[in-house]
C-alpha positions in Angstrom: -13.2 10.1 69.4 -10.1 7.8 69.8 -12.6 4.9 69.3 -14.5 6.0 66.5 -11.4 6.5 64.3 -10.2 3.0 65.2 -13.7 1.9 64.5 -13.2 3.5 61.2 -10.1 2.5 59.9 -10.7 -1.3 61.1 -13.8 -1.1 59.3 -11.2 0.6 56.2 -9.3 -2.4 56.4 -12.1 -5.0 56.0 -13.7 -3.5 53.3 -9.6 -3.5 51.5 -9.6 -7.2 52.5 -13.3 -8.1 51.0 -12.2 -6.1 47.8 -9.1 -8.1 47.7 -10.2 -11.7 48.0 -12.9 -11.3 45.8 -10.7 -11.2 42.9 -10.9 -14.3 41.0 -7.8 -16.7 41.2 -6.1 -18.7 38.3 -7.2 -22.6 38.9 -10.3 -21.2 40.9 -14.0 -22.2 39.6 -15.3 -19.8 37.3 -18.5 -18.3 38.0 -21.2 -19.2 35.1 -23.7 -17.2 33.1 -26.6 -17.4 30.6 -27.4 -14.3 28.9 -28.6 -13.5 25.0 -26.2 -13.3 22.5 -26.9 -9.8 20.3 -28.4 -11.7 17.2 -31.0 -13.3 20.2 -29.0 -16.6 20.9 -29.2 -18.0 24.3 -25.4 -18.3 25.4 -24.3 -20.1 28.7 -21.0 -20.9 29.8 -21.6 -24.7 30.7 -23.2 -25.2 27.7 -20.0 -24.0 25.9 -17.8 -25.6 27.6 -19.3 -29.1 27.1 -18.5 -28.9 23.4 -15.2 -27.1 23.5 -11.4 -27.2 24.4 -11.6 -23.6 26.1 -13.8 -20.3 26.2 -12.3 -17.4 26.0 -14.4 -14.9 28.0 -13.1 -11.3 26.9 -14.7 -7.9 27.8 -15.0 -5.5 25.3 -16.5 -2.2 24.5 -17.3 0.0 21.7 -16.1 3.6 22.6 -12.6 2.5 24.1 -9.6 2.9 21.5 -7.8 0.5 23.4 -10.4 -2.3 22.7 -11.0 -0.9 19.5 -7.3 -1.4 18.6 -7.4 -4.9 18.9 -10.9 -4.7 17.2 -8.9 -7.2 14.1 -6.5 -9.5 15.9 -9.7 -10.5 18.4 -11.5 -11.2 15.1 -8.4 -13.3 13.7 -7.6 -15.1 17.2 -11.2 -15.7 17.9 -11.7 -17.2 13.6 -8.1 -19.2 14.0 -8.6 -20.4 17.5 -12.9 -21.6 16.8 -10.9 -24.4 14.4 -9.2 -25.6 17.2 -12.5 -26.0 19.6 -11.9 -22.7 21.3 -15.0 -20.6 21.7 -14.4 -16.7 22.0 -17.4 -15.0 23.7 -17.3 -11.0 24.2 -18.7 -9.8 26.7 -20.3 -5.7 27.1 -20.5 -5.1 30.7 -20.6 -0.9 29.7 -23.8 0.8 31.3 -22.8 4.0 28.6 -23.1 1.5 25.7 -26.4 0.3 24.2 -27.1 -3.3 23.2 -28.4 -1.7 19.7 -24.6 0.4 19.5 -22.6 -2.9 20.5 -24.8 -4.7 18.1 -24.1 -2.1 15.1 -19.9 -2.2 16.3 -19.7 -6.2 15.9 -21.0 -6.5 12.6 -19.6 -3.1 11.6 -16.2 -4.8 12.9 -17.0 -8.2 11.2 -16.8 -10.1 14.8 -18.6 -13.3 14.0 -18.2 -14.8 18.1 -20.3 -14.2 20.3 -20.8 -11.2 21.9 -23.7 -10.7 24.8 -24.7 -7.3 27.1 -23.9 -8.0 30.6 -26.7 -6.0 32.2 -26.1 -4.3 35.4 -22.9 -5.0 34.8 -22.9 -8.6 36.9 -20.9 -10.6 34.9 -17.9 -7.9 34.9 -18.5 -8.2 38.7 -18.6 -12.2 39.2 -15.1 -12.5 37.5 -13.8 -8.7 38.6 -13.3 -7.4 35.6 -12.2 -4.1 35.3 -11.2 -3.6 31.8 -12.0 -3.9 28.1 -10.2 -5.3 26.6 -9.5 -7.9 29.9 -9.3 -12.1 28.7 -10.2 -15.1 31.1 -9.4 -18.1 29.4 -12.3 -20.8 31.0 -11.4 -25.1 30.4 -14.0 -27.8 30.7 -13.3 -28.5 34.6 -14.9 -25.2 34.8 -11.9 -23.0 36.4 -9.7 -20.1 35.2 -6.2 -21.1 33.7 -5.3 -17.5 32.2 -7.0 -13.5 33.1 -5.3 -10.7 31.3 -4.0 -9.0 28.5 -4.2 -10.4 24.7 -0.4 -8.9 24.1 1.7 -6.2 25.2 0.8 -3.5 22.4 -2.2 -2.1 22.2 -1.1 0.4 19.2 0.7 -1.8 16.4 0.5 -5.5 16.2 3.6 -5.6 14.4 5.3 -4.6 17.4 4.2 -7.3 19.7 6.8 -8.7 21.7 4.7 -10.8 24.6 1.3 -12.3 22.4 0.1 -13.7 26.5 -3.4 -14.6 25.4 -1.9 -16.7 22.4 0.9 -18.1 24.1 -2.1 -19.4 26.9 -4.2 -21.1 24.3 -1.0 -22.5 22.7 0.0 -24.1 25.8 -3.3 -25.1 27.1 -4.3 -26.5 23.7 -0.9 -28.6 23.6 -1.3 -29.8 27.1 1.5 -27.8 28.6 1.5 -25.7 31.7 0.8 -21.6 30.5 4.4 -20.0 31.6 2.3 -16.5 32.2 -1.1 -17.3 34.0 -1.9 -14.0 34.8 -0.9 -10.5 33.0 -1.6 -7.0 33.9 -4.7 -6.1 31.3 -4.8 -2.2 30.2 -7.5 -0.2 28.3 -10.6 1.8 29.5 -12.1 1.1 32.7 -15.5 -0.6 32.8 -18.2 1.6 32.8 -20.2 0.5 36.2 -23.9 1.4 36.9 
């Protein structure tokens, strides 16, 4: 019996480990992807990143108020930051969401990047995502420089006091080192198969 539980909580302890390193590290290579955009675009992260200063991978949904709060300033960042070569790309990684209802909530919404479904849910795996709305900001070398949050306040942009995302692509774009690589992102949980 003695064995079996040490069995068990060594086996515990590797599986805490494995779920631990697989998290994907600032300055670590970014894992790619090709998938359809919703208006039937093929999208791939090498291609984008050959012909711009960043991309902006974010995770999104349609049923979760906290995404849907920032529904407008993703739509501004994403229009302000495209004249500065930055490419926003959502990304629906929801099993509960239909490509038709994500495709109805962008242009209901007025999003005009990119926004793809992530079937089975792989991409949100590759980069660990684990909410919407979560940001990895992507550069040409191909590896992470910023995963988190867009801002601290979900519930009134006026009342943002940390804008992390924008204070990223500032820095980045100005070719100074982001003060905040990585921020704490909150919202709904991804919505695994």
């Amino acid at each position: 019996m003695r064995r079996w539980k040490t069995f068990l909580l060594a086996l515990a302890g590797a599986v805490a480990l494995t779920s631990v390193s697989s998290a994907l590290s600032i300055g670590a290579p970014a894992p790619g992807f090709s998938l359809t955009t919703l208006d039937g675009k093929p999208l791939s992260l090498a291609d984008a990143l050959k012909t711009h200063k960043a991309v902006v991978v974010l995770f999104v949904a349609t049923r979760c108020p906290y995404s849907n709060a920032y529904n407008e300033r993703m739509k501004q960042m994403a229009d302000a930051y495209d004249k500065q070569g930055v490419l926003f790309v959502g990304i629906n990684s929801n099993s509960s969401e239909p490509e038709a209802e994500a495709r109805e909530h962008a242009r209901k919404h007025g999003h005009t990047f990119p926004i793809v479904k992530d079937p089975g849910n792989r991409i949100a795996d590759l980069y660990d995502a684990k909410r919407t709305p979560e940001a990895f900001v992507v550069t040409p070398d191909g590896n992470l420089r910023y995963h988190g949050r867009i801002d601290d306040n979900s519930e009134d942009a006026a009342k943002v006091t940390s804008p992390d995302l924008k204070n990223a692509l500032d820095s980045l774009l100005a070719g100074r080192p982001i003060q905040s690589a990585e921020t704490k992102a909150f919202g709904c949980t991804i919505k695994r198969v």
